[in-house]
Every structure is written in structure tokens, then in C-alpha cells.
C-alpha positions in Angstrom: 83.7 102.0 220.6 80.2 102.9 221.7 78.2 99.7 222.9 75.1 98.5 224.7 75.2 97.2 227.8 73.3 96.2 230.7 74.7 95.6 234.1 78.2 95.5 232.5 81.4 98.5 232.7 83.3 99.9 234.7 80.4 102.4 236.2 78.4 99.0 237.2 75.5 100.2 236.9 72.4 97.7 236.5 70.6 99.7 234.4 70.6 99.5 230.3 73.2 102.6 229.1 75.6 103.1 226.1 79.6 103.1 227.3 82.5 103.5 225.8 84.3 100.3 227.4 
């Protein structure tokens, strides 16, 4: 499920971006 995050998943990246965690 598509989800906000910030700084959070498996990319790690610190900027805000939509995953699918």
C-alpha cells in the first residue's frame, strides 16, 4: 500500500516521497 513518508523505507532517502513499503 502506497504511503507517505519522510526519511523512512528501504531507499532512505531524507526527502518527503510516496513508497510502497
Amino acid at each position: 500500500m502506497a504511503k507517505e513518508s519522510s526519511g523512512f523505507g528501504s531507499k532512505g532517502n531524507t526527502t518527503k516521497y510516496y513508497t510502497n513499503d
